[in-house]
N, C-alpha and C positions, 0 to 999 in steps of 0.2 A: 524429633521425627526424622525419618528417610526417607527420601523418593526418589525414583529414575525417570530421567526423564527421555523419551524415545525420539530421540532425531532431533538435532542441533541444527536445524533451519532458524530461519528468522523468527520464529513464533517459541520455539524449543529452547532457543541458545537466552534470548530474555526473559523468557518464562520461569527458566532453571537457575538464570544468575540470580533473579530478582527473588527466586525461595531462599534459594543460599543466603543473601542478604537478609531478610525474614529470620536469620537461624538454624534452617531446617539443611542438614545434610542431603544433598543433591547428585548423583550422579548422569553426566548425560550420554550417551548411548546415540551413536550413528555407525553406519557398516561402511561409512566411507574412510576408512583407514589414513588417508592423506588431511583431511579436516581435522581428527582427531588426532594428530601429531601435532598440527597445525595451532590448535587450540591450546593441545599441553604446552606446546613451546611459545604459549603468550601470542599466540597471530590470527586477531580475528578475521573471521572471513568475511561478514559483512562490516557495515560502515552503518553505524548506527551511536550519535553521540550519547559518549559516559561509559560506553558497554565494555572498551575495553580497561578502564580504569576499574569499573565494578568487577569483573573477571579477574582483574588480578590480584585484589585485594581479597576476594573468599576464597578464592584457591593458595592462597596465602594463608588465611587462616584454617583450612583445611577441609573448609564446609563444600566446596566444588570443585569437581575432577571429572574425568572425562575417558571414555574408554569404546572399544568396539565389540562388548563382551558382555552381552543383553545376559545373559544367563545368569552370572555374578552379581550384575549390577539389581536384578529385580528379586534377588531371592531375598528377603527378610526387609523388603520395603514394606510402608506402610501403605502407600500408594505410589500406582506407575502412570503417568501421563500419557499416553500417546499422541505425538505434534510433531506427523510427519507431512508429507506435503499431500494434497487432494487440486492438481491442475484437472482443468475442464479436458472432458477425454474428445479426441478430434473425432469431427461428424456429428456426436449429436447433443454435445454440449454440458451432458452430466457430468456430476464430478468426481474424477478415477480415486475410487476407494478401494482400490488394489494394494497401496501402503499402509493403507488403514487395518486391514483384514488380514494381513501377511502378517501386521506388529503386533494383533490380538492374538493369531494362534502361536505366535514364536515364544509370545509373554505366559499364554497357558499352558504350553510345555515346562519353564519354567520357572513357574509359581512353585514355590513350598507351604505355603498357607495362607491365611485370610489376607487379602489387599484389596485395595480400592482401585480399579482401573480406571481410567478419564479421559476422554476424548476429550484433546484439545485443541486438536485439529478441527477447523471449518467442515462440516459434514450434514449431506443431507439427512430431515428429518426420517427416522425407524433405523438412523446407523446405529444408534445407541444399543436398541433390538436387537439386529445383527452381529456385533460385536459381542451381545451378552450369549448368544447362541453359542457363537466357535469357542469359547473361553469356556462356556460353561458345561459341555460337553467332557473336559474335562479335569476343568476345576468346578464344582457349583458351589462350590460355598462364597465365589467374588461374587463383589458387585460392581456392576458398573456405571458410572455417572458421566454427565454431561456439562462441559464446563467451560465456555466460550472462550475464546481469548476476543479484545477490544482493545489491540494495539495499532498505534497510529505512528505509523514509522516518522523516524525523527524525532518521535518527540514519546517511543515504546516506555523510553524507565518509570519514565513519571505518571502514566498511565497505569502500569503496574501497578505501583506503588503509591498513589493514587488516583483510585477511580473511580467514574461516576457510580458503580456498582459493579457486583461480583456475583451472575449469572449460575445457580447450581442446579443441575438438573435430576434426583434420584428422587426415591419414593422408600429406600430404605433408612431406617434410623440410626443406623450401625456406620452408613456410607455418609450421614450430613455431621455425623460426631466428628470422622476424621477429616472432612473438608474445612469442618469449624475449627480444629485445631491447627489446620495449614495457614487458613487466612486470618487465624486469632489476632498478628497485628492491627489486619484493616478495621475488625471491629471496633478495638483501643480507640479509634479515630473516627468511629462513627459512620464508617461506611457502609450502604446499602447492602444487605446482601440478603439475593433475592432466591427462594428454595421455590425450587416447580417440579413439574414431570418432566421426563427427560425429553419428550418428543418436543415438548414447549421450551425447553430450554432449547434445543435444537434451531427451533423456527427463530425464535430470539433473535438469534444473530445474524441468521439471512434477513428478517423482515425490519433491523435497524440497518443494515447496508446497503440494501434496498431502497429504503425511504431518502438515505442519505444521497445515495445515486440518484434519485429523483430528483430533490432539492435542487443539486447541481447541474440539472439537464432544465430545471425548470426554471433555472434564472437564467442559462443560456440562451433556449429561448427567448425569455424577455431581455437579453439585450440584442438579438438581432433584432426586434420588433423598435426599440428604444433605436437602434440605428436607420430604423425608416422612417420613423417620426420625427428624430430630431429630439430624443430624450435620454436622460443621464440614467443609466442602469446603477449606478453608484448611489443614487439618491431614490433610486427605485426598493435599492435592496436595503437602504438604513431606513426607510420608511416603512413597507415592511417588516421589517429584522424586529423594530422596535414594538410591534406586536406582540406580548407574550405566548401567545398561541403560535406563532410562527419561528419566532429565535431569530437570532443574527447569524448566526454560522453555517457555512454551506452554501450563501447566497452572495458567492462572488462569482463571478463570469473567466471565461478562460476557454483552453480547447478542448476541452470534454477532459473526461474524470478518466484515469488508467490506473496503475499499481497492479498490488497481488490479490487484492479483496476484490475491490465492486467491479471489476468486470466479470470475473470468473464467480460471483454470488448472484451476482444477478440474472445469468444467462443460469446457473443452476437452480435456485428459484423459479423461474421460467418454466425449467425441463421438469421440477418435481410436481410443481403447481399441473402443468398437461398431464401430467402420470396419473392423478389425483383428481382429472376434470374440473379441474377447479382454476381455468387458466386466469392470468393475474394481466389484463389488458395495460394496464399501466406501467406496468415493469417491462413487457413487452416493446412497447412503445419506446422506453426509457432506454433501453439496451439500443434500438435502430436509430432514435437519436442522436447519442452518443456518437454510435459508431460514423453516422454521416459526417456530423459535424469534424471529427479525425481528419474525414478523406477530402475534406474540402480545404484543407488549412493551405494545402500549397495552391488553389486558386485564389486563395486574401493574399497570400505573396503575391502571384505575379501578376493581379492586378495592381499591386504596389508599386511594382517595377514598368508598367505600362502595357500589362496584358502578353511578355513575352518574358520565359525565362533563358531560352536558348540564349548562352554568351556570358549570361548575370553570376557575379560572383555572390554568395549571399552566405552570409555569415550567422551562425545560428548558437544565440547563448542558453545553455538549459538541454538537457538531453532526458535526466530522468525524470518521473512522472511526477516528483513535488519536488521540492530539495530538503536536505540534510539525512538521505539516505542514497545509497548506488545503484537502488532498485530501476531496471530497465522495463517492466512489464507491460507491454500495456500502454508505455508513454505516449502519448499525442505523437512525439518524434519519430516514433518508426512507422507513423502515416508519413507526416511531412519530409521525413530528409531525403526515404528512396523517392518520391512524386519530384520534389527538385532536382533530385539528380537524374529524374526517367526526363523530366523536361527539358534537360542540357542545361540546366545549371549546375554551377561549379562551388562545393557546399563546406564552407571553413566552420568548423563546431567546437564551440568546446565548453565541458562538465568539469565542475569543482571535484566528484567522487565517482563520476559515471563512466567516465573514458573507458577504462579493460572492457566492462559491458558489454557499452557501445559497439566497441569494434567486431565485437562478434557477432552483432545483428544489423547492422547498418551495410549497404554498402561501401565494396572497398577504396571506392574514389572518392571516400570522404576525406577531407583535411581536419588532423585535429591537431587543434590548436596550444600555445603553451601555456596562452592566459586570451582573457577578453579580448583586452585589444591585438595581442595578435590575429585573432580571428577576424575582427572587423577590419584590418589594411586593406585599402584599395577594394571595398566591396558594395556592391549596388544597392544592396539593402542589409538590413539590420535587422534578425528575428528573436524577440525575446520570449522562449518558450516556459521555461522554469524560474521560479521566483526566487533565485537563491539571492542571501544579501548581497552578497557581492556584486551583483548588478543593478542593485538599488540604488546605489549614489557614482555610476559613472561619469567621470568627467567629461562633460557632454564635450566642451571645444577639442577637448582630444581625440576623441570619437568623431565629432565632423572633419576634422585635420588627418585622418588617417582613413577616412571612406572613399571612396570615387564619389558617392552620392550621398545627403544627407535624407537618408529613408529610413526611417525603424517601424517596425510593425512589432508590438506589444500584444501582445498575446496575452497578456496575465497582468496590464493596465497596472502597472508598478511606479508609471510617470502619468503628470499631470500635461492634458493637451495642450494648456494655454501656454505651461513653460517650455512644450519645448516647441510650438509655434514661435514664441518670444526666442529662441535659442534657432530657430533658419531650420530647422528640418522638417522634413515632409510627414508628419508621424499619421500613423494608423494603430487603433486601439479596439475595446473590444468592448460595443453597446455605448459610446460615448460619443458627444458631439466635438469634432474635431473643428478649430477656429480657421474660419477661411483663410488667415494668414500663413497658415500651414500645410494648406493647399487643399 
């Protein structure tokens, strides 16, 4: 089989290698001329572990190649993807399907005959509708289907390739024949896969990122409550978790949920749910939440520091919004680092893969760092934003021997409060009870 796949963003670029692996001849298609050099000459442009060993090995074997020439690449496909990007449009929150709707009429110019098109891009529900209008205007013999993507950056291949299910959204029998022959491996292996109407397939994907956003807002909550009681949110969430009805996952505490998905899903959700009078108070809710909790991160600092930041050097490990990707979106950090630096604090940072990012959205009196402990020399406090391993087993006496102060405020509760009480620092965590030894 052939397919094109429309826009080598983060959703496109794995989506596309991960057919090619499959077997299925792939080409990807972006109008950004420098990417797709970029690409051919072996240089990935995001940072997502295995992607670029997998990319070079099917383009190797000759299953994936890369081009800015939509025309060539969709004629005599079986099916074309569309996984281009849908950001929240500014003011009122929906999500700009201007990429979406530019790539369906560029694609029905030309088509030369029967294909599958796919939205794979995150889109609100009746896009599927809309898309089958401009295309079919005139080509009508396509169909168009609905076909989520459920990738969890960091950890995209294996998701791929296996996943808890595989999301199809059509009503034609012509359109689930060729989707069954794209994902013919996963079935080999017994995976879900779930045929609906396309508006349901649609909601699908909002209404699981959604619920996931919730989760994570709602154990937030229950750990600022656990920190006025004097209760362990850790033993909050495995008691719980252990619940078949509720799951373990998603119920660990931190500074609210960012990335490319649940904020930009949730606030569109939102907007489609009002459109539709059918408003979704929870998810509402969920989105204001969130967002408070962001803008409050830099008052848990600098009551850390003694309620003043002016003067305080604070050092901050973790930038992007999870680790083991560069994604800047969204992160907790682009609340917290410009608030430290508006409160005259002096703000040393440093990310395993997020730095270029960083620098283009943080302020410029950021210091960034060459590694951890550079960042933490002679600094008043200690913030750990992102869970990357690397800051899981720091050498704590080298850390207190290089701070002015020994303060860490844990953000993502990656250390136990008893040891580093037993270890002389002042720590701060998040929904935990911290041992009076530790201040």
């Amino acid at each position: 089989m052939r397919i094109a796949m429309i826009g080598t963003g983060y959703v496109g670029l794995v989506s596309g290698t991960c057919f090619s692996e499959f077997g299925v001849d792939v080409i990807c298609v972006d109008k950004d001329e420098s990417k797709i050099e970029r690409l051919k000459a072996g240089e990935i442009p995001i940072f997502e572990p295995g992607l670029d060993a997998l990319v070079a090995s099917n383009v190797k074997a000759g299953r994936l190649s890369f081009t800015t020439d939509l025309t060539s690449a969709v004629r005599g496909a079986d099916a074309v993807f569309i996984a281009v990007g849908t950001p929240s449009r500014r003011g009122d929150g929906h999500a700009d399907l201007s990429y979406v709707y530019a790539a369906a009429e560029e694609i029905a110019h030309a088509l030369d005959d029967y294909a599958v098109v796919v939205t794979k891009s995150t889109v609100p529900v009746g896009t599927g509708r809309e898309v089958e209008a401009i295309i079919r205007k005139i080509r009508p013999d396509v169909d168009v289907v609905s076909n989520p993507e459920f990738l969890r950056e960091g950890s995209a291949i294996n998701d791929f390739m296996r996943p808890d299910r595989v999301v199809i959204g059509t009503e034609s029998e012509r359109a689930r024949e060729v989707m069954r022959q794209l994902y013919r491996v996963l079935y080999l292996i017994e995976t879900p896969i779930v045929f609906t109407s396309r508006e349901t397939s649609e909601l699908i994907k909002y209404a699981g990122n959604a619920f996931l956003a919730m989760k994570i807002t709602f154990i937030n909550e229950i750990a600022d409550l656990c920190e006025a009681v004097g209760a362990d949110v850790h033993d909050v969430s495995r008691g719980i978790g252990l619940d078949g009805r509720i799951g373990k996952k998603f119920l660990h505490p931190g500074p609210g949920y960012g990335g490319s998905c649940f904020p930009k899903d949730t606030l569109a959700l939102v907007r489609t749910a009002r459109d539709y009078e059918s408003p979704m108070r929870l998810i509402e809710t969920t989105v204001e939440v969130n967002d408070t909790r962001k803008k409050a991160l830099a008052g848990r600092v600098a009551a850390a520091v003694g309620g003043v930041l002016s003067g305080k050097r604070i050092a901050v490990l973790g930038l992007t919004f999870k680790p083991n990707t560069d994604d800047m979106r969204d992160s907790p950090s682009l609340d917290l680092v410009p608030a430290l630096v508006a409160g005259g604090a002096t703000v040393a940072a440093f990310d395993p893969e997020g730095t270029d990012e960083a620098k283009k959205l943080l302020p410029d009196a950021v210091i960034y760092a060459e590694d951890a402990y550079d960042a933490m020399e002679g600094a008043d406090a200690l913030v750990i934003v992102t869970e990357w391993n690397a800051f899981r087993s720091l050498d704590l006496d080298r850390v207190k021997s290089l701070m002015k102060a020994p303060v860490v405020v844990d953000l993502r509760n990656i250390y136990e409060p008893k040891t580093m009480a037993e270890e002389g620092f002042v720590y701060s965590c998040v929904g935990r009870a911290v041992p009076k030894e530790a201040g």
